[in-house]
LUMDREN-555179 format. One line per 8 residues: number of its first residue (from 1); their letters; for each residue x, y, z of C-alpha. Coordinates in steps of 0.02 Angstrom, whole numbers, plus 50000, padded with zeros to 5 digits. Example, Ala and Ser with C-alpha at 12.3 -4.5 7.8 and 13.67 -1.06 7.14 Angstrom:
BEGIN
1	AS	50615 49775 50390; 50684 49947 50357
! end
This chain:
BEGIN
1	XXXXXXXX	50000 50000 50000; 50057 50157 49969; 50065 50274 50143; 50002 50446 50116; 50114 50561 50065; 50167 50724 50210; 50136 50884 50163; 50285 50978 50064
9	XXXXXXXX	50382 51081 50201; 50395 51241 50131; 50495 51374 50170; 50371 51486 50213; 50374 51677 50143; 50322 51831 50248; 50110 51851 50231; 50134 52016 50164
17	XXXXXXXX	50250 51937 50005; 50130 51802 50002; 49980 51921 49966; 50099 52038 49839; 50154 51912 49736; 50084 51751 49775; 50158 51600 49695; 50298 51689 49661
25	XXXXXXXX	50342 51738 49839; 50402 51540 49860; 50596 51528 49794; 50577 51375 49716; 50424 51392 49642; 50498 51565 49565; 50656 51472 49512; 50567 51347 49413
33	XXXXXXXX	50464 51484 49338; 50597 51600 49266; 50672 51456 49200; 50517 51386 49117; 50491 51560 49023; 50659 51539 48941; 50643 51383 48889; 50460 51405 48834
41	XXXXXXXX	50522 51556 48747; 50656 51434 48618; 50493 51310 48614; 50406 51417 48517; 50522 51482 48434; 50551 51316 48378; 50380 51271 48331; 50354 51399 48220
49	XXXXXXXX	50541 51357 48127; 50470 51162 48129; 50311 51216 48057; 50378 51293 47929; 50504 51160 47894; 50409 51048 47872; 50281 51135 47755; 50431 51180 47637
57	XXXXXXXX	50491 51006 47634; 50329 50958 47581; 50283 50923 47406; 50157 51034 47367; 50062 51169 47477; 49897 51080 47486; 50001 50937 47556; 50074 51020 47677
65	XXXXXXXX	49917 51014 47818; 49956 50808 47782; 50152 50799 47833; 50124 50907 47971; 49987 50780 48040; 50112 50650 48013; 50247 50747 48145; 50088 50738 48254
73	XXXXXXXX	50063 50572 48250; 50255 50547 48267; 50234 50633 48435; 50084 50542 48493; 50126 50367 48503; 50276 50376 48631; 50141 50495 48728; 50007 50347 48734
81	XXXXXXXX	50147 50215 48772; 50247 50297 48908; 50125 50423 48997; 50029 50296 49109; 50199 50237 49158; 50277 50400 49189; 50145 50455 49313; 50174 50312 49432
89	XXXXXXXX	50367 50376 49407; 50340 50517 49462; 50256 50471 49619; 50416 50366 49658; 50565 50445 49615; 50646 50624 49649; 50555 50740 49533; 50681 50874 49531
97	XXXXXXXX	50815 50734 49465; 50686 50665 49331; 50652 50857 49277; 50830 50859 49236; 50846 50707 49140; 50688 50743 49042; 50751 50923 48984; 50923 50868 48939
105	XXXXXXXX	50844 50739 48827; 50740 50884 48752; 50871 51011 48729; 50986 50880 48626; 50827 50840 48515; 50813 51032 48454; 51017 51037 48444; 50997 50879 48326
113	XXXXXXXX	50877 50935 48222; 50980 51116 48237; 51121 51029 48146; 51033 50938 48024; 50928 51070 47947; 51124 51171 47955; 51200 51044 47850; 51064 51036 47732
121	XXXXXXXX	51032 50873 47761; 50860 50871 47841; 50716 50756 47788; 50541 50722 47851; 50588 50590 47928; 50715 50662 48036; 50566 50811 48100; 50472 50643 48141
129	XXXXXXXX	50600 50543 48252; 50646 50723 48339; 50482 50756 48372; 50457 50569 48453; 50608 50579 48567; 50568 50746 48631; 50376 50692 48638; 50429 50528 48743
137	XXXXXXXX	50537 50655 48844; 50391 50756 48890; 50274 50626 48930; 50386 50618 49081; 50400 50803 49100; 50224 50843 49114; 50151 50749 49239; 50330 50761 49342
145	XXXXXXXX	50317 50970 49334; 50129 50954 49366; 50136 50860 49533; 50308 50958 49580; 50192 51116 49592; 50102 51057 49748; 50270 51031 49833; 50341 51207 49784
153	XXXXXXXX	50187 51312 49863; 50073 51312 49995; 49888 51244 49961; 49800 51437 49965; 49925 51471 49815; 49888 51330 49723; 49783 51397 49600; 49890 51551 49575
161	XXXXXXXX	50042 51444 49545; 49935 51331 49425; 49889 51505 49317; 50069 51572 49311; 50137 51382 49258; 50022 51412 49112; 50062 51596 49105; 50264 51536 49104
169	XXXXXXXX	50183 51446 48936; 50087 51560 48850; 50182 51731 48884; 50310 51659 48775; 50176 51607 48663; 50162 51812 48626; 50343 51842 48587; 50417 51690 48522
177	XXXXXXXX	50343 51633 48381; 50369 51856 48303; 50550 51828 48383; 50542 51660 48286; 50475 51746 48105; 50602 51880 48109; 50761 51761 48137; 50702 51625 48008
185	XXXXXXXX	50690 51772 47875; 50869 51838 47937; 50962 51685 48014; 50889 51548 47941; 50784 51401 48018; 50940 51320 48117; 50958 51468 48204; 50792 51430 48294
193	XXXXXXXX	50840 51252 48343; 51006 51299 48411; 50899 51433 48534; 50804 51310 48597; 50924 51180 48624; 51023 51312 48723; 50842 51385 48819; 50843 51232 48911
201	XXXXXXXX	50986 51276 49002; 50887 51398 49112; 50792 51254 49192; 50921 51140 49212; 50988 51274 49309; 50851 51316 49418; 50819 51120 49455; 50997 51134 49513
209	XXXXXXXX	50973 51265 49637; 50832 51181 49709; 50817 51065 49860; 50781 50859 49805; 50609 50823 49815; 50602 50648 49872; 50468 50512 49825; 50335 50461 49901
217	XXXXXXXX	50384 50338 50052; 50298 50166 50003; 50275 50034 50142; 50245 49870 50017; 50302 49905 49849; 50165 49839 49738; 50266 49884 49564; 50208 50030 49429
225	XXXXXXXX	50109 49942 49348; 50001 49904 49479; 50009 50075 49541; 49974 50134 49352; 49815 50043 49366; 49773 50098 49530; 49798 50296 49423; 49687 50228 49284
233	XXXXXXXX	49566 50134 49406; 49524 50291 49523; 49502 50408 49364; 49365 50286 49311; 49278 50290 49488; 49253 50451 49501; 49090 50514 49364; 49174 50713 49366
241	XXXXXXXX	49330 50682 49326; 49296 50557 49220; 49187 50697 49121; 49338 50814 49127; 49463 50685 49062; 49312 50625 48925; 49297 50846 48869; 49477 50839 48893
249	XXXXXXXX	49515 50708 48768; 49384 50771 48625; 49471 50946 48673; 49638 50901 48609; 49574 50781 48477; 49472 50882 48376; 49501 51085 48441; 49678 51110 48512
257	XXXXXXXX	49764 51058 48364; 49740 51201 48275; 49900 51288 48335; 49999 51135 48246; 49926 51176 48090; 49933 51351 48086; 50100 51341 47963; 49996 51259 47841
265	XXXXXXXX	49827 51389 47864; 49974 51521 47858; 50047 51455 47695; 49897 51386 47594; 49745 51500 47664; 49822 51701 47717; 49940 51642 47573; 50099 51734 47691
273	XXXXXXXX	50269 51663 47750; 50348 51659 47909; 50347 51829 47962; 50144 51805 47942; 50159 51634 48021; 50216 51719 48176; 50090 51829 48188; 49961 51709 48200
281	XXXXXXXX	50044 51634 48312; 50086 51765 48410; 49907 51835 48389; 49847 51649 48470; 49981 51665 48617; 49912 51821 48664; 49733 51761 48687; 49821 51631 48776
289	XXXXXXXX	49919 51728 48893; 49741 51830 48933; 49669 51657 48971; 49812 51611 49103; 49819 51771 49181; 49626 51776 49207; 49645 51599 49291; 49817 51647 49399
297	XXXXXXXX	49754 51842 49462; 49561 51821 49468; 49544 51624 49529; 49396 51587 49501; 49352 51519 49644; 49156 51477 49622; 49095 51403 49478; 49238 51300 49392
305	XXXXXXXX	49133 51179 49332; 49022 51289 49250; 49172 51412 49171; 49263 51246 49112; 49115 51197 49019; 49058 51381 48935; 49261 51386 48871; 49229 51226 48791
313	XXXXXXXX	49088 51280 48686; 49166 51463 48657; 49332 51393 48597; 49224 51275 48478; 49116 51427 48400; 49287 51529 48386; 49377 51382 48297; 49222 51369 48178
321	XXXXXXXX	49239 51553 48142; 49420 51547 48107; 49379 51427 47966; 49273 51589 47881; 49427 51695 47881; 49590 51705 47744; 49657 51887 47792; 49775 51925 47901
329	XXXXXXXX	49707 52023 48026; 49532 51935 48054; 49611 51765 48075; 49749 51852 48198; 49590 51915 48291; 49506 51750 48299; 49659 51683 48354; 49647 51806 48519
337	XXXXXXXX	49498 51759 48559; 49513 51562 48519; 49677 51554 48624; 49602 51643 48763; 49458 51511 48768; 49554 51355 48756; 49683 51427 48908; 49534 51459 49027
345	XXXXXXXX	49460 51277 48984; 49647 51196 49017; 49661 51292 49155; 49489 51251 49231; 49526 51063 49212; 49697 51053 49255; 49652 51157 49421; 49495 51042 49461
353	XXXXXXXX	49595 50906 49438; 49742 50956 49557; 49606 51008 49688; 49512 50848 49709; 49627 50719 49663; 49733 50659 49841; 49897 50703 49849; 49975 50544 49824
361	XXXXXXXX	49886 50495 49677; 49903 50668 49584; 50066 50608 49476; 49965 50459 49406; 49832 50550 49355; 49898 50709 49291; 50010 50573 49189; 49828 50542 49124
369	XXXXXXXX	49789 50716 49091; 49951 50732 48998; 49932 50574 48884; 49747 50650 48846; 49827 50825 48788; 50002 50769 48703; 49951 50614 48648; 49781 50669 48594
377	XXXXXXXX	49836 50834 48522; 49950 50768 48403; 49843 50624 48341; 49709 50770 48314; 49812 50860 48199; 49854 50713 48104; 49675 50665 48095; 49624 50851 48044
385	XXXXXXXX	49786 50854 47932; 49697 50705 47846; 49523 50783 47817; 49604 50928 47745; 49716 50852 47644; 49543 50754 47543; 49420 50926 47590; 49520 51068 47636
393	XXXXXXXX	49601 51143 47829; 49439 51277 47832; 49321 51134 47811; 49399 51020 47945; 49406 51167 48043; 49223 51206 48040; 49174 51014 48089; 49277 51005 48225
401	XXXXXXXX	49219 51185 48293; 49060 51111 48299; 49091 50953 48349; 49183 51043 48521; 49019 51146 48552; 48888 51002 48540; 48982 50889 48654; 48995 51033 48781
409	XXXXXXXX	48813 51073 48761; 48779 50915 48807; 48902 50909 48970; 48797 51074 48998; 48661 50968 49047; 48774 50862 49192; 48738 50910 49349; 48881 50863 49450
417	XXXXX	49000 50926 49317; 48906 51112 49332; 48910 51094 49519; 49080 51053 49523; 49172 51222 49638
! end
């Protein structure tokens, strides 16, 4: 049996810092932070030079939508085999010391690719086996970050810290794919790689200067499979989060996906390049950041359930509206409003499940929660890639916009998932 796990000691900051600056008044929790907004920074930076990689490497524009499903999918299946397994990890080992495996696995993945695309050697299939080592990396990063939060804060700021994680996400969001545009046009696309292989520095450093976080103590040590069943076993008991996991999973299927394929909608719909490509994305990261920041500074402390549920349908309506746009500046203001939606529904899920999930089980199923969105995700833009490649991206757009705001009409109409605090 596993023994319940103590509370984090926490050096605890003054109240007055705690009520100034939250979250942030913890060192560690800081630490991580400033680190993550680096190397979040060079992550977009490098999705944007990927993106664009790959849709030049493709044969013809309209096929472009297709190959970048296929990187997707590349990234999904070491998501779906590893992340049940990396939960129960988590709960076991020191998470500070797996943190720092996972991102030096990551970094050497972009300087890889960095070096290929620099020689001139780069093919499709080298994006794809990149993208599936840093994607099996990160199925062990997720859920390992996402249960280190709890130790790095007191309960009160837990929902604070949960908004700024995703704010240390999407901030970067705003300035790295424009950083991204302008250094592809004057630099080249390795330049981008070699950023972000060197980005992840700044976390490996702040791990570093942080204290070991030591596993859970464990009195009869039942294996991880078993306890990766146990994960996947208390999910299924439980009919709310079993609804947010089910919205969760048609969320990144059919909606989230989007921001993969915005190098192709750049390319083959606005008809720009990369400068245009990163203000899309830019445009989307800004929405984004608005989202995060509304869940870190206002909390939203009543009504969760309700607010995850309404972000649902409004990200669904705004990704069916996208679909009706091909200038610049009307898909960039879609893109504000469709990022802002799909942060406040992550963030209303993520933070439900972090609140009512016990503290020793939180790895294992946040490991679920993170095979849902990166494993889902990617297979979603391979699966839209698809339909667009035989219809065209607006259309598959437009059915999966409305597919997103049926489903949550019809979670509308769940009690327990409304009543949900």
């Amino acid at each position: 049996m596993l023994a319940e796990e103590s509370p984090p000691r926490l050096e605890l900051p003054s109240p007055h810092a705690r009520v100034r600056f939250g979250a942030l008044a913890y060192r560690e929790f800081r630490l991580l932070w400033f680190g993550l907004l680096v190397s979040n920074t060079g992550s977009w930076m490098q999705l944007l030079a990927q993106g664009w990689l790959v849709v030049e490497l493709a044969p013809s524009v309209t096929s472009g939508a297709f190959y970048l499903g296929l990187v997707g999918f590349a990234r999904a299946i070491p998501v779906f085999a590893l992340s049940g397994i990396a939960g129960a990890i988590a709960d076991r080992v020191d998470r500070r010391r797996l943190l720092f495996f996972t991102n030096l696995v990551m970094g050497a993945s972009a300087l890889a690719l960095g070096l290929l695309v620099a020689a001139h050697s780069v093919r499709i299939w080298h994006v794809m086996l990149m993208a599936a080592i840093s994607s099996a990396a990160a199925a062990f990063d997720a859920p390992t970050r996402q249960s280190l939060v709890p130790h790095l804060v007191a309960p009160r700021e837990l929902m604070n810290a949960i908004g700024l994680n995703s704010a240390a996400f999407n901030g970067p969001a705003v300035v790295g794919p424009a950083i991204g545009g302008v250094i592809v046009g004057a630099l080249g696309l390795s330049t981008c790689f070699f950023l972000n292989a060197a980005s992840y520095i700044a976390v490996i450093a702040a791990l570093a200067l942080m204290a070991p976080k030591p596993p859970i103590h464990v009195d009869d040590r039942t294996g991880v499979w078993k306890e990766m069943v146990e994960g996947f076993r208390y999910v299924r008991g439980d009919p709310a989060v079993v609804w947010i996991m089910g919205l969760s999973a048609l969320f990144a299927l059919v909606c989230r996906p989007y921001i993969q394929l915005m190098p192709a909608f750049a390319k083959a719909v606005v008809h720009g390049g990369p400068s245009q490509l990163g203000l899309l994305l830019a445009a989307a990261g800004a929405g984004a950041l608005a989202g995060a920041l509304a869940v870190a500074l206002v909390g939203f402390r009543r009504n969760r359930g309700i607010l995850m549920i309404a972000s649902c349908a409004a990200a669904g309506l705004m990704l069916a509206l996208l679909s009706t746009t091909s200038a610049l500046l009307p898909a960039a203001l879609t893109l504000v409003l469709l990022g802002a939606a799909v942060m406040l529904f992550m963030g209303m899920a993520n933070t439900l499940l972090q609140t009512y999930t016990p503290l020793e089980m939180r790895g294992r199923v946040m490991s679920i929660y993170t095979m849902i969105f990166l494993g889902m995700m990617p297979l979603g833009s391979w699966l839209l890639g698809s339909a667009a490649s035989l219809a065209s991206l607006p259309a598959a757009f437009t059915a999966a916009g409305i597919i997103v705001a049926a489903v949550a009409a019809v979670a509308s109409s769940r009690r327990s998932l409304r009543e949900l605090a």
